[in-house]
C-alpha positions in Angstrom: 89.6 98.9 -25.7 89.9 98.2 -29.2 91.2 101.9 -30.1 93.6 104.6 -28.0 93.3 108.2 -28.9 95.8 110.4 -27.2 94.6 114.3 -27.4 97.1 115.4 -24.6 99.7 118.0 -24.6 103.5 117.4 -23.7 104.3 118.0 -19.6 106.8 116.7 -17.7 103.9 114.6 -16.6 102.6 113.0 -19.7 106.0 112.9 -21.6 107.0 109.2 -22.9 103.1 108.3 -20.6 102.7 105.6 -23.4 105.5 103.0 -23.9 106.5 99.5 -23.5 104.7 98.6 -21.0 101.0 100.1 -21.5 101.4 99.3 -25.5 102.0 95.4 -24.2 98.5 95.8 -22.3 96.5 96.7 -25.3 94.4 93.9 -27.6 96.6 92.5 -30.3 93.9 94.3 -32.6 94.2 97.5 -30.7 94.8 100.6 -32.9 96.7 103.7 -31.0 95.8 106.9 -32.2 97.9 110.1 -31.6 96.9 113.7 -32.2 98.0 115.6 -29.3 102.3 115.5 -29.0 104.6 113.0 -30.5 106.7 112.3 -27.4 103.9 111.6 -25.1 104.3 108.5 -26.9 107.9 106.8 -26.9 108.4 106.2 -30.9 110.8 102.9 -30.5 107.9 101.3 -28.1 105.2 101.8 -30.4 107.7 100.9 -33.7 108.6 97.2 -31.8 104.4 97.2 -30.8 103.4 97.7 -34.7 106.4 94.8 -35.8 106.2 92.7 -33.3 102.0 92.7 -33.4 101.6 94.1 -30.1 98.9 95.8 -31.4 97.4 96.7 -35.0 97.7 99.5 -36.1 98.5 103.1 -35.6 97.7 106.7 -36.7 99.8 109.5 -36.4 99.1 113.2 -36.7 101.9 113.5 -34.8 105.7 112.2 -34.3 108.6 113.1 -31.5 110.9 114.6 -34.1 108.8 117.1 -36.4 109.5 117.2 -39.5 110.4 113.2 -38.5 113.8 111.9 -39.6 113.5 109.8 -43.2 115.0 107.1 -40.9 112.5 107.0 -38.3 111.6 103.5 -38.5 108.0 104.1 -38.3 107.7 105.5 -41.4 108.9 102.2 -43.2 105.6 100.2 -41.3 102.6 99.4 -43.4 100.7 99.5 -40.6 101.1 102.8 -39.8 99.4 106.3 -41.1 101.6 109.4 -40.7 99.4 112.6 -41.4 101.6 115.8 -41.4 100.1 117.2 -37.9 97.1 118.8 -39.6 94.1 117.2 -37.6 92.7 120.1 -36.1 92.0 121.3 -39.7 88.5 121.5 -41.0 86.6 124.3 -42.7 84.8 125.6 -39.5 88.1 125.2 -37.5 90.1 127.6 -39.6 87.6 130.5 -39.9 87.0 130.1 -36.0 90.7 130.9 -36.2 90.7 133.3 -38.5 88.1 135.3 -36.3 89.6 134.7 -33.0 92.9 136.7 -34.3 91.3 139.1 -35.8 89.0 139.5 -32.6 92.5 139.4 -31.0 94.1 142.4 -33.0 90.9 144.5 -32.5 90.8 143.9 -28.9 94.9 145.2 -28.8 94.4 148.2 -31.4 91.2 149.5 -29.4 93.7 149.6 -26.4 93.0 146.2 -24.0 95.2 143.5 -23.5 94.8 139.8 -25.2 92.9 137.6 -24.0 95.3 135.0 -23.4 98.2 136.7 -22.7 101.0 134.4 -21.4 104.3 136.8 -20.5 102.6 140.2 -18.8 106.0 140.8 -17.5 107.0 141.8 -20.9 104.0 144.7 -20.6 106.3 146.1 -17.9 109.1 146.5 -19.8 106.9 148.4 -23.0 105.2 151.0 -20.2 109.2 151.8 -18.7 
């Protein structure tokens, strides 16, 4: 394919998924696009892929290190855009936001539970 956009969070599973090997099997005109976790991709890979014209190009919304290290060597590649990890932003995704916490906090003050509440154990420990 001419483009790769990665939307994937970070598992055991899909940590370092893209590296040496599956950048080397991309078009030389390939452009790898990554928006879901900086270390599903391995940074020195794709930095040797961009110099070495593996591929094209890349986009970033995301790096491993966050903020990244002013040596990371992919920031000194032209053919690179870094975006501060900002591209779920848009007008309608912010008020969605905005109204799912406040739907949140209502839900909470009128006495349920959230909706996606990831430690119940620690309602246990509140109701001892």
């Amino acid at each position: 394919s001419d483009a790769l956009s990665i939307h994937l969070p970070l598992t055991k599973e899909t940590l370092y998924l893209v590296g040496e090997r599956e950048l080397r099997m991309m078009k030389p005109t390939a452009v790898l696009v990554n928006a879901g976790r900086g270390k599903v991709v391995d940074g020195m890979a794709l930095y040797r892929a961009l110099k070495e014209g593996w591929i094209s190009g890349a986009g970033l919304d995301v790096m491993e290190e966050e903020p990244p290290d002013p040596r990371d060597p992919l920031l000194t590649l032209p053919n690179v855009i870094i975006t501060p990890h900002v591209a779920w932003y848009s007008e309608r995704a912010l008020r969605d936001l905005q109204e799912r916490v406040a739907q949140e906090v209502i839900r909470v003050l009128s006495g349920g539970l959230p909706e996606n509440l990831l430690n119940p154990e620690a309602l246990r420990r509140v109701r001892s």
